[in-house]
N, C-alpha and C positions, 0 to 999 in steps of 0.2 A: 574645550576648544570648539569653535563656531566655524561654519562653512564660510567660504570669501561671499561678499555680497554678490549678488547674482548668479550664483551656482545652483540652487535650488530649485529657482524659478527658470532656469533654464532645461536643467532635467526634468520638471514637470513638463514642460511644455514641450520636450522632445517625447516625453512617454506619451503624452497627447498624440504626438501625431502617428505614433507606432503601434495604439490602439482606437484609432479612430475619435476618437475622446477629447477633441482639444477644444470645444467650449468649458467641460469641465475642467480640462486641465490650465485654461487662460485664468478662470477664477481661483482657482488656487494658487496659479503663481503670481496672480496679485498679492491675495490674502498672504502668501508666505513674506514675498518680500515687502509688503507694504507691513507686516510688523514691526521689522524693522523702523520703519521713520515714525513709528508712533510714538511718540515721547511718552506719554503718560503710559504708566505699568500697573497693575492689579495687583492686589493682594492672594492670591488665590490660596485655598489653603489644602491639607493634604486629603482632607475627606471630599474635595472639589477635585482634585486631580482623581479620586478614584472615582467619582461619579460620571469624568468623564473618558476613564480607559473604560470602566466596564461599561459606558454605553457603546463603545465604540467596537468591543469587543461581542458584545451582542450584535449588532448589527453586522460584523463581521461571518460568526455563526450562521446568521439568518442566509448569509451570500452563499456560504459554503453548503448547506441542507438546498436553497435552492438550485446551488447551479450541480450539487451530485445527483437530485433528481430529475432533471431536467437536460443533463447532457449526459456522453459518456465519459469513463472518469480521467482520462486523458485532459480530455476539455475541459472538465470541472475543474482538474488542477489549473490548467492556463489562465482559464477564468477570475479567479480566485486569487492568484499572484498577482493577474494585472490589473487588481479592483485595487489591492495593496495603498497604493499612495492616497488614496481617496478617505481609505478609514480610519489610517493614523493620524492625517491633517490635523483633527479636533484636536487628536493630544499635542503636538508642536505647537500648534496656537496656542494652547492654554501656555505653554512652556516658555513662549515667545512674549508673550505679553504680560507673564509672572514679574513680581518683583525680582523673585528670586534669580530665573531665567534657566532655572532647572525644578528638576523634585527628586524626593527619593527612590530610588529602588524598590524599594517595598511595596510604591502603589501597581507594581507591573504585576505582582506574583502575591495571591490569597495567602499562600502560606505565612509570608512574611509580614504580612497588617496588624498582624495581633501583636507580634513581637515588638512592630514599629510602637505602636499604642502603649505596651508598655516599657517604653522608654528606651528600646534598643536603637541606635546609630547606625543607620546604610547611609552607604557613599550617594552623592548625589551626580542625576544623569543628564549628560545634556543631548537630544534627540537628532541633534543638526546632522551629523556625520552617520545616526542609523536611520536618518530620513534620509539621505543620500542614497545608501544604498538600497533601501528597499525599493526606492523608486528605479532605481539600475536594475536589479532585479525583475521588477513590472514589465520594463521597457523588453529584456531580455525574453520574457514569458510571452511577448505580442507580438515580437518582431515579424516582418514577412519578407526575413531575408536578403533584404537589397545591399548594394554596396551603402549606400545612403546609412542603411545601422550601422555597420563596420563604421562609418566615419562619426558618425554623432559620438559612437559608445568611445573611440576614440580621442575625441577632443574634449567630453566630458573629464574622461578619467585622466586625459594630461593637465586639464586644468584643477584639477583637483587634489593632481602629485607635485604640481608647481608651486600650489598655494603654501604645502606642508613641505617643502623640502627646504632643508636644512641651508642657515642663511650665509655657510662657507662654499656650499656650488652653486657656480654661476649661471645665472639665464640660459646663456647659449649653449653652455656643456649639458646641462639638465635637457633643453629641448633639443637637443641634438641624439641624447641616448634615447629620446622619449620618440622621436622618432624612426630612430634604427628598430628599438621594439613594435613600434605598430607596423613597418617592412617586414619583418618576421612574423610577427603575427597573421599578416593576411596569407603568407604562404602556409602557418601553422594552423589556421583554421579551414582553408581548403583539404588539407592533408588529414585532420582529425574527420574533418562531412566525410569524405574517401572511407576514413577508416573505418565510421560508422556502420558506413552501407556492408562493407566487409561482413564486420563483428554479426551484424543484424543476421546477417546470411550463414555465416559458419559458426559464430559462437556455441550456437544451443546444442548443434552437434558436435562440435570436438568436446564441449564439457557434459552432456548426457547420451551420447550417441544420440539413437535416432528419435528425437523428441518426438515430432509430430510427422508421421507418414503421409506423405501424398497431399503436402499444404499446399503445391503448386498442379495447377492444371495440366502446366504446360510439358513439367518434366520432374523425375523423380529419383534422388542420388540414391544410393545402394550402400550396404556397407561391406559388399563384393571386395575380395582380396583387403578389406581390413584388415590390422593386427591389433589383437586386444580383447577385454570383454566390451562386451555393445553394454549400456548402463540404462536402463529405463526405471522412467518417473513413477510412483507407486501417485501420483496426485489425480484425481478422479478431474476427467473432460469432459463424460457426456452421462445423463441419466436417461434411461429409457424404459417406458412405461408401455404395456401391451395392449391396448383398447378395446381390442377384438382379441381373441384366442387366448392360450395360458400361460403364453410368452412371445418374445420378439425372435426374430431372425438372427441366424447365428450371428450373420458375417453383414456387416453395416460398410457399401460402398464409398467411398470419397471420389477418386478417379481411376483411369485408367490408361496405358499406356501400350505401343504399339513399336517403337524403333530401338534398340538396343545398342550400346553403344561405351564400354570400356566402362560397365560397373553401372551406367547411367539409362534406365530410360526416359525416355521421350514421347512425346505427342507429336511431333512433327510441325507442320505449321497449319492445323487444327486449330479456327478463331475459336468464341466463346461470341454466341448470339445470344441478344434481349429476348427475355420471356414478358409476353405481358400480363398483367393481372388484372382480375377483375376489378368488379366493380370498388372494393372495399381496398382495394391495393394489401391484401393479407393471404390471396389465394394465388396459386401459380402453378398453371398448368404444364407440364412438363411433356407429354403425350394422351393419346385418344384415350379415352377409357375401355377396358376391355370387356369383353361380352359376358365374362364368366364374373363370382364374388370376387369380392374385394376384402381389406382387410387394412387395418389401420394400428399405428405406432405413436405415440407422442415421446417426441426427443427433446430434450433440454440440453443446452451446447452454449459455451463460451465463444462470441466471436471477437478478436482481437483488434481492435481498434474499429469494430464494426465489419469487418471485414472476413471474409474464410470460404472452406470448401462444407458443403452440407453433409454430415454420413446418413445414407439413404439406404433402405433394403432395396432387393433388387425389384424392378417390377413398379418402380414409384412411379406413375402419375399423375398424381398431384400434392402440392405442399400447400398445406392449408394452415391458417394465424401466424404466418410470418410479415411482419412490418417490416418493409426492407427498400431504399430509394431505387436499386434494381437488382435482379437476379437473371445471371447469364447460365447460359450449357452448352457444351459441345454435344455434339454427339456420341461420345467415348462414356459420356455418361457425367461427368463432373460438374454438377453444380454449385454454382459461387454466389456469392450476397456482396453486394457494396451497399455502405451506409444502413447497415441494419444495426440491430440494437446489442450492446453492451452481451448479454442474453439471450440468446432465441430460444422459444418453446413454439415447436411447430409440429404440426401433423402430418407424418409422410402417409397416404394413400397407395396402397399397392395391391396388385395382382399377381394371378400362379406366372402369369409370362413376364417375359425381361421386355419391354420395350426400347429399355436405353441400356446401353449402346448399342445402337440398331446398324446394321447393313455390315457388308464386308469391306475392307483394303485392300490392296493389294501388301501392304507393310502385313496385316496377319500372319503371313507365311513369309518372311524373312529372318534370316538363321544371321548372323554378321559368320562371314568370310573366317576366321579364325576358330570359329563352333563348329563349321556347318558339317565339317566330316566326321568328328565324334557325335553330334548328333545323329549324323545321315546312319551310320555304324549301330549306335546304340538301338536307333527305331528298328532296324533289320534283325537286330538280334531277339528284341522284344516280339516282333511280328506284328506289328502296329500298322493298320489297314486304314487309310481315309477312307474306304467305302462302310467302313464297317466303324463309325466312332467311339459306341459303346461299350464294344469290344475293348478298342483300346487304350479307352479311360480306364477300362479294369484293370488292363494289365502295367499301366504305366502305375496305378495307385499300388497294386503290387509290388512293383517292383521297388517303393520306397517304402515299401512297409518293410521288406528283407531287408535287414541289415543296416537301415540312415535311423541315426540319432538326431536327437537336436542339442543344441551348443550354441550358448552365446561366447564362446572364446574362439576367437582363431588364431594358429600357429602361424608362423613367418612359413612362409613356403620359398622354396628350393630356386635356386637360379632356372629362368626360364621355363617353370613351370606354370601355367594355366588356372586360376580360380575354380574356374568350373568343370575342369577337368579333372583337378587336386580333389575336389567336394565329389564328383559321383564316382571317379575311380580308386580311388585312395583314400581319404578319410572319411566320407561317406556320414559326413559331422557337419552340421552348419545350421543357423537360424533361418527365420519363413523365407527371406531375400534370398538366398542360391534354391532353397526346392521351389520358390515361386518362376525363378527367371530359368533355372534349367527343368522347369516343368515346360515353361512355355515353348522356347528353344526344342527341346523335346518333342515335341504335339507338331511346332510348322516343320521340323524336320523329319515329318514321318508323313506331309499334307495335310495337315489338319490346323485349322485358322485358333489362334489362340491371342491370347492378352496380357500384360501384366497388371494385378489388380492389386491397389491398397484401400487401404480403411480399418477398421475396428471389430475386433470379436468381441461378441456379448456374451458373458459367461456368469458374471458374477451377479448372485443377488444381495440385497442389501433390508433388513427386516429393519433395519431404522427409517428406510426411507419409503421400505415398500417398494422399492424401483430396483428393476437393474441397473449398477454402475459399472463405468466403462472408464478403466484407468490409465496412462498415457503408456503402460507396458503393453496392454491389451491391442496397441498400436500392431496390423497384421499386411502380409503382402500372399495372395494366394494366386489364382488363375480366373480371367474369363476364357471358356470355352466354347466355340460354335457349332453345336448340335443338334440336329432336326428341326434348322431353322431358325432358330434363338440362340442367345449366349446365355452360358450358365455357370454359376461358381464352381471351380475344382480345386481344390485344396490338398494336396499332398503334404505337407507338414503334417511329421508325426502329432498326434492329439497330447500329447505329456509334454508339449510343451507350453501349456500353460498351467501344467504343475513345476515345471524347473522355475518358469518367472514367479510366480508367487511365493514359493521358498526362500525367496531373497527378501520377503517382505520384513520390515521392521518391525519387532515389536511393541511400539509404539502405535501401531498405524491405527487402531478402533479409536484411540484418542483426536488422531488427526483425520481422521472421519468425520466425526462430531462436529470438529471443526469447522471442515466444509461444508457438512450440508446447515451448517447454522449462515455460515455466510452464501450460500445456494438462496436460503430461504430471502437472505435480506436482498438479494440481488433481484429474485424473482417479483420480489411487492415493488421493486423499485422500476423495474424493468416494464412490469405490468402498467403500471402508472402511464408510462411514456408513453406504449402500447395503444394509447384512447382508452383505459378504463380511466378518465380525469374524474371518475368522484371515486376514488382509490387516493388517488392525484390530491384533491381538495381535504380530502379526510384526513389523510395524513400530515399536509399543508397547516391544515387547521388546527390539530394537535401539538406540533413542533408551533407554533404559532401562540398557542397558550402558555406552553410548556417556555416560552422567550419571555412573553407577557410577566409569567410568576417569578422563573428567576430575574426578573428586572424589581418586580418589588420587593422579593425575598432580600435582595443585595439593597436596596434602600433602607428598608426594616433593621439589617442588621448593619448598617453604616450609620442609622441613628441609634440604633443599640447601642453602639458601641462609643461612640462621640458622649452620649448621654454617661457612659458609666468611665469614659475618660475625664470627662468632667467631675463625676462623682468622687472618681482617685484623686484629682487634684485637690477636691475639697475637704476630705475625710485620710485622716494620716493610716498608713498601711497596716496591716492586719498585726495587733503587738507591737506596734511603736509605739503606742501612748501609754506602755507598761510604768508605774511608779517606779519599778525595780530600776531602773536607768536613773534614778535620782540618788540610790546607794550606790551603783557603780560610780556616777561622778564625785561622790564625796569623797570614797573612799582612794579614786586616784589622787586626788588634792592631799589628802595624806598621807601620801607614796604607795600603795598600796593596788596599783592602775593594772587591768586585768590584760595578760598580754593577747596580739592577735589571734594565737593560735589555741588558746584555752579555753572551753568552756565555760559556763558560770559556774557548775561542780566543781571543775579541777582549781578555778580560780581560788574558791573559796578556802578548799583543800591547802592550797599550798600557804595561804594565808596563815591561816590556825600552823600549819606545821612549821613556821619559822617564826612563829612564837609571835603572833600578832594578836588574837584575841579568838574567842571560843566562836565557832561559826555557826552552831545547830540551828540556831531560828534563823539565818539568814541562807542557811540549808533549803528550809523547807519554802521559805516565799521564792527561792531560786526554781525551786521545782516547780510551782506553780505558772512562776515566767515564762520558763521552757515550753507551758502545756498550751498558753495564751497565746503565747509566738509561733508554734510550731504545731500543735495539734490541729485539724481540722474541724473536730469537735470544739475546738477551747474549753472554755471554763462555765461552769454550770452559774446564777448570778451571784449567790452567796460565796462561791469561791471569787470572783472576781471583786467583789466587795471587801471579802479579806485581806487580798493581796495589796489593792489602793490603800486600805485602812491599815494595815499592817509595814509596808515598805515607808509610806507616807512617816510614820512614827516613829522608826528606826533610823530612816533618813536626818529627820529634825534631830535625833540625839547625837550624832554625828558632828563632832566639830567642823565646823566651816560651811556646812551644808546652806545653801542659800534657804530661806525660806518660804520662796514661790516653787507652787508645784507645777510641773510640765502641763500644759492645756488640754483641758477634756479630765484633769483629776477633779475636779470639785463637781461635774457632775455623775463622775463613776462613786465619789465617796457617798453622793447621797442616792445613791440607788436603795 
């Protein structure tokens, strides 16, 4: 079945204008439907159809190695899909202007050419209806969302459910349902974008708990009065490598947060300001340099659509070989990349002091309303002096060192009981998120300016990769504390818990290690490339570039290989067809004696002699030698095959009725 006239060239020419592409796309949809009125048809034959999927299929390749090194792989896909109608075109043309107006199966898929070749029967395909939709597809991969797509993708697919709909419903019942569905539709695709944005947002956490801590600058959920185990990713995020000294900083900052608020903190309404970069747009200053050494980290980190928060030790000042269209910061300390690369390998620069986040708030010392008297209580009890801060870090670390566990499970708590009141008075059991937020609570309610901090502990080392990796459990929430002038990490989480998360580790995991850092590596040359190393870029270009060049002749060489030895089959009878032996088979059925389907030439012979036909021994042994002709891969040595012609030939002839011409190819096998 063929598309209706005009359908084709109309969907071409709508994916033109939803990927910008409508001069290419006006020439194809001449080409498509000007096949149509071509009266005269080609012969084309099936080693021609495959000469031209697999060029089209290489060119194909070429688009896809190009656009994965050259964009990120978001893009690369889009890209990719909506090159689509462009590379197939060749083969519908060839299909369009065939006598035939199809081909087989078999030229789509290598595996199946050899089979075709010899002599096996695939259904034959016709292109029209999966050129249709690939090019729906392309359109789909390019769109820039206007109502204009809704209606195009619309009127295509009704013209295309009219053409085929069955010829007992009527025009106006047909366009009348086909309407009521696209009414529906536009409310059902506003309803699924909605849902999207949802899913995007709460998915990752209601199916892994708290995937990635402190993705947003602006504020950060908690899994405060949870019920449940929290589930963390054993999948490795960041590696980190120590430049200077004999390792990295424990505690890798992302942001940081200052308002509290039913489980949730906040930044408040804290912008995110442009940093600008030097000269080479790779360096980014973050604060002055400090008087005292310095000391330097190189981080490797995934950024999600090019996008994310940086993990920085404390103390960074500058990020150095980041390729990035900008990079913003608050002052809380959270810096963010837009339009950076798939990959970043960047150089955080740091010092013994915190620069960022610098100054106080007045939010520092805010308790929310509902805390603030079990706070105010606990700090009196403790003896916790703002004049005295060092003091009091001691004694608040104390105080959770006596008796708090840590625990990724929490219990349903009690009617009108308090999360954080449940956690220091009563179960005294909880993950970093209650010691980090009733640390903080803690510290402003006793005077003392404090923070909530996420990001990443660095713990684990990795002797395959030589780096430290950093896994999406290692995800952490601890304290900034404001101390003789600076802020500085306080961490109250007991230390054993990151012996309970690795416990839970799979045994599998060194395997899916391996993994990653194989795919780590191929990201990083790929990554590097974009970067400005372009003879990284051209060297590999150049390679995949050869590497197309030979399989394009390799696939020629063995498509005349093989043409040449299809021809050779059709000339030369198959391997033991031209056996003498078949010239006593037929004699001997002409005088009833016809060997049934399912018997051997053994048993044939066998049941002959035992129903009292005649003694079979020497037609025994020329049978065995048949069997070795037909069937051995070695065959017959020449003197055997010489005997067999000389010998069936002779026995044949004594055989009443036997015709006297021998099957073709014995008269030159007799005189070997």
């Amino acid at each position: 079945m063929t598309t209706p006239v005009g359908l084709l060239g109309a969907t071409v020419l709508f994916w033109g204008l939803q990927t910008g592409l409508l001069v290419v796309a006006a020439v194809l949809a001449l080409a498509l439907e000007g096949a149509r009125l071509v009266k005269k048809r080609w012969d084309v034959s099936q080693d021609d159809f495959i000469r031209v999927t697999d060029g089209a299929t290489l060119l194909l390749a070429g688009l896809i190695v190009y656009a994965y090194s050259t964009r990120p792989t978001h893009l690369a896909i889009m890209t990719v899909l909506s090159w689509m109608p462009a590379f197939f075109a060749p083969v519908f043309l060839a299909q369009a202007l065939s006598s035939r107006g199809a081909f087989s199966v078999s030229v789509l898929f290598w595996s199946l050419r050899r089979r075709a070749r010899q002599g096996e029967a695939f259904p034959e395909l016709n292109l029209s209806w999966p050129y249709f939709l690939v090019s729906i597809l392309a359109c789909a991969a390019a769109n820039v969302r206007t109502p204009a797509f809704y209606l195009g993708m619309f009127l295509l697919a009704s013209w295309a459910l009219l053409a085929v709909r069955p010829r007992t419903s009527g025009l106006f019942l047909s366009g009348t349902l086909l309407a009521a569905a696209g009414a529906i539709g536009v409310v059902g695709q506003a309803g699924l974008h909605a849902l999207q944005g949802v899913l995007e947002r709460e998915g990752a956490r209601l199916i892994f708990g708290i995937v990635e801590v402190g993705a947003d600058p602006y504020q950060s959920r908690t899994a405060i009065g949870s019920i449940g185990s929290l589930l963390q990713s054993d999948l490795i995020v960041l590696r980190v490598k120590p430049l200077s000294g004999p390792r990295p900083p424990d505690l890798l900052r992302r942001a940081s947060y200052s308002l509290y608020r039913a489980g949730t903190w906040h930044a408040g309404e804290l912008r995110m300001t442009d940093l600008a970069s030097s000269g080479d747009g790779r360096t980014w200053d973050l604060a002055p340099e400090p008087a005292q050494g310095s000391r330097a980290v190189l981080i490797s980190s995934y950024l999600r659509r090019g996008q994310g928060l940086l993990a920085l030790p404390a103390g960074t000042f500058r990020v150095e070989g980041l390729l990035a269209g900008s990079v913003s910061h608050n002052r809380f300390g959270a810096v963010q990349v837009d339009q950076g690369p798939g990959m970043a390998a960047y150089r955080a620069i740091f010092g013994p002091e915190s620069p960022s986040p610098s100054g106080l708030d007045k939010t520092d010392l805010l308790v929310p309303a509902g805390d603030a008297s079990l706070m105010t209580r606990l700090g009196r009890e403790l003896g916790l002096d703002p004049r005295k801060p060092e003091e009091a870090l001691a004694k608040v670390s104390r105080f959770f060192e006596q008796g708090f566990t840590y625990s990724t499970y929490q219990e349903a708590a009690g009617s009108g009981e308090k999360p954080l009141e449940r956690f220091l008075l009563k179960t005294r059991s909880g993950h970093c998120e209650f010691f980090a937020t009733a640390t903080t609570l803690l510290l402003r309610g006793a005077g003392i300016p404090a923070r909530y901090c996420v990001g990443w502990s660095v713990q684990e080392h990795s002797r395959l990769e030589n780096a430290f990796i950093v896994r999406q459990r290692h995800a952490h929430a601890w304290v900034l504390v404001h101390a003789k002038g600076a802020w500085r990490d306080f961490d109250t989480t007991p230390s054993t818990w990151a012996a309970v998360e690795s416990s839970r580790a799979p045994w599998w995991g060194p395997a899916r290690d391996v993994w990653s850092w194989i795919k780590f590596q191929a990201a990083r040359l790929r990554w590097e490339s974009l970067e400005g190393k372009r003879s990284n870029a051209r060297l590999w270009l150049g390679m995949l570039a050869a590497l197309g060049l030979g399989a394009w002749k390799l696939l020629n060489m063995r498509a005349k290989a093989a043409s040449a030895a299809g021809a050779q089959t059709a000339r030369v009878p198959g391997k033991g067809l031209d056996s003498e032996f078949y010239l006593i088979e037929s004699a001997l059925a002409r005088e009833g004696w016809g060997r049934r389907p399912s018997e051997t030439w053994r048993g044939w012979l066998k049941r002959i002699e035992a129903e009292g036909g005649f003694p079979v021994q020497e037609l025994s042994a020329l049978a065995a030698l048949h069997e070795r002709y037909r069937f051995d891969p070695q065959g017959l040595r020449p003197e055997e095959r010489k005997s067999l012609a000389r010998e069936a030939l002779r026995l044949a002839r004594s055989r009443q009725g036997l015709a006297r011409q021998p099957p073709a190819g014995a008269e030159s096998v007799t005189g070997m």
